[in-house]
Phi, psi and omega in degrees: 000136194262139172343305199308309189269021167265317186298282181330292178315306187289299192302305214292331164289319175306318179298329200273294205269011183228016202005091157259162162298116170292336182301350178293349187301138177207167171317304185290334174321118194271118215273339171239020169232293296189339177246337183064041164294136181260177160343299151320289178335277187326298182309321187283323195292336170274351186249331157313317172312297189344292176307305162283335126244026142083063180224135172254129205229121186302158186302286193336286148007262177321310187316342185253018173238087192285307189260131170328320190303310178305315177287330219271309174269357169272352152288317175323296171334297189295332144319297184270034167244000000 
């Protein structure tokens, strides 16, 4: 799966579980500051990655994935193992 269209897939969830405009979505969007996501929010939104690319993604992990740019190459990462 190419960047562009992992960025697409992650905005239309963000857009959908936080209900933002997707066109405001950008790379740099920040999922706890730039979203007021609390903790549950987050937790629901890694497990939606989760689902949607069939990928597992550790606690540890998650905790370092701050911006759509970060999750978008940490799905990349994750692909190519």
């Amino acid at each position: 799966m190419e960047k562009e269209e992992i960025f697409n897939k992650i905005a239309d969830i963000i857009s959908d579980q936080f209900d933002v405009e997707r066109s405001t979505i950008t790379e740099t969007l920040n999922f706890k500051t730039d979203l007021d996501a609390d903790s549950i929010d987050f937790v629901e939104f890694v497990l939606e990655l989760e689902d949607t690319f069939n990928a597992e993604i550790s606690d540890e992990d998650a905790e370092k994935l701050n911006t759509i740019d970060e999750a978008v190459n940490y799905i990349l990462a994750q692909q190519s193992k």
